[in-house]
C-alpha positions as CSV (number, residue, x, y, z in Angstrom):
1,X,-3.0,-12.8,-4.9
2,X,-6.1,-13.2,-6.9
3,X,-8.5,-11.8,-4.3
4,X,-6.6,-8.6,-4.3
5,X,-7.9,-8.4,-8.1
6,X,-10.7,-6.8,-6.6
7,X,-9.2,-3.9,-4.2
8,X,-8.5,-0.2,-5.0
9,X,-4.8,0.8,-3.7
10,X,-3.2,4.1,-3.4
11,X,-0.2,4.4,-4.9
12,X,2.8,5.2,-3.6
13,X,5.2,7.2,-5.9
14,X,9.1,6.8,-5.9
15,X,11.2,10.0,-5.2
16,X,14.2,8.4,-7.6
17,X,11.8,7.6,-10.3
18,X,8.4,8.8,-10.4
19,X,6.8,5.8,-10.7
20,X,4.2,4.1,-8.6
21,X,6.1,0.8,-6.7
22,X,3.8,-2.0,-7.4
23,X,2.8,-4.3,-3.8
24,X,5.7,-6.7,-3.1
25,X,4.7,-10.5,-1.5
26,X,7.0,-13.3,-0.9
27,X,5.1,-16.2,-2.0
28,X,7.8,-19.4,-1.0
29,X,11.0,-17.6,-2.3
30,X,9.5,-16.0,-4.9
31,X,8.7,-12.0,-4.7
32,X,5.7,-11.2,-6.7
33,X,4.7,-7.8,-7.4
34,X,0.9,-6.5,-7.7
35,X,0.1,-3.6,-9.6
36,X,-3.9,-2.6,-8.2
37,X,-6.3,0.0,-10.1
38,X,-5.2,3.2,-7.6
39,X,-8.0,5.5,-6.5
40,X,-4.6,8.2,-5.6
41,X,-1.2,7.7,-6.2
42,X,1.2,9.7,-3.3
43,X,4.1,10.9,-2.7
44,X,5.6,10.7,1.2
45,X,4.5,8.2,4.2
46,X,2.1,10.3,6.0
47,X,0.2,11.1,2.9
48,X,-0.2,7.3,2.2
49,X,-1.0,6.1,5.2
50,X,-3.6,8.8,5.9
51,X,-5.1,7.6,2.2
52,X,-5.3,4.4,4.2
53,X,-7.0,5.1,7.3
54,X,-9.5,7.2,5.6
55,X,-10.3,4.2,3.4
56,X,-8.8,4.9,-0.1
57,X,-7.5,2.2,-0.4
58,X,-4.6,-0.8,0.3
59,X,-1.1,0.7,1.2
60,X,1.7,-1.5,2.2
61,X,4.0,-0.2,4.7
62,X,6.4,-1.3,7.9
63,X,4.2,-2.9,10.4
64,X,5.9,-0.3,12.7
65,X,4.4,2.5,11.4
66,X,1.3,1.4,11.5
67,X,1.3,-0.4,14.9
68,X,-1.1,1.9,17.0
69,X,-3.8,2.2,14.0
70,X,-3.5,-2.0,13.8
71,X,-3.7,-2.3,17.7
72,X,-6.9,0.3,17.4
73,X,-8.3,-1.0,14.7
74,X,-8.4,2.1,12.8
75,X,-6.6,-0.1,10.3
């Protein structure tokens, strides 16, 4: 989790609350959350994804929604 310290993310922003959700890891049985300096901060999937594959920074999202751009290696 350290070597994320130096990434940019782009921040996803809840609906419910209007707060960025930090990035969740399981780490044994422990979830940690990561809160990353955000170069944007987003509101909807598409948005955030496409903040991705333009290179703004680290998103976490369902493996399935990102499956082609993984297999292409846009991402």
């Amino acid at each position: 989790m350290d070597t994320l310290a130096s990434h940019r993310a782009v921040n996803y922003i809840s609906s419910a609350t209007g707060r960025s959700l930090p990035l969740e890891f399981m780490m044994g049985d422990e979830v940690r959350s990561v809160e990353l300096p955000a170069a944007l901060s987003v509101i909807g999937v598409k948005l955030y994804t496409q903040a991705a594959l333009v290179g703004l920074g680290i998103v976490q999202v369902p493996r399935y929604r990102i499956a082609d751009e993984l297999a292409s290696g846009k991402l």
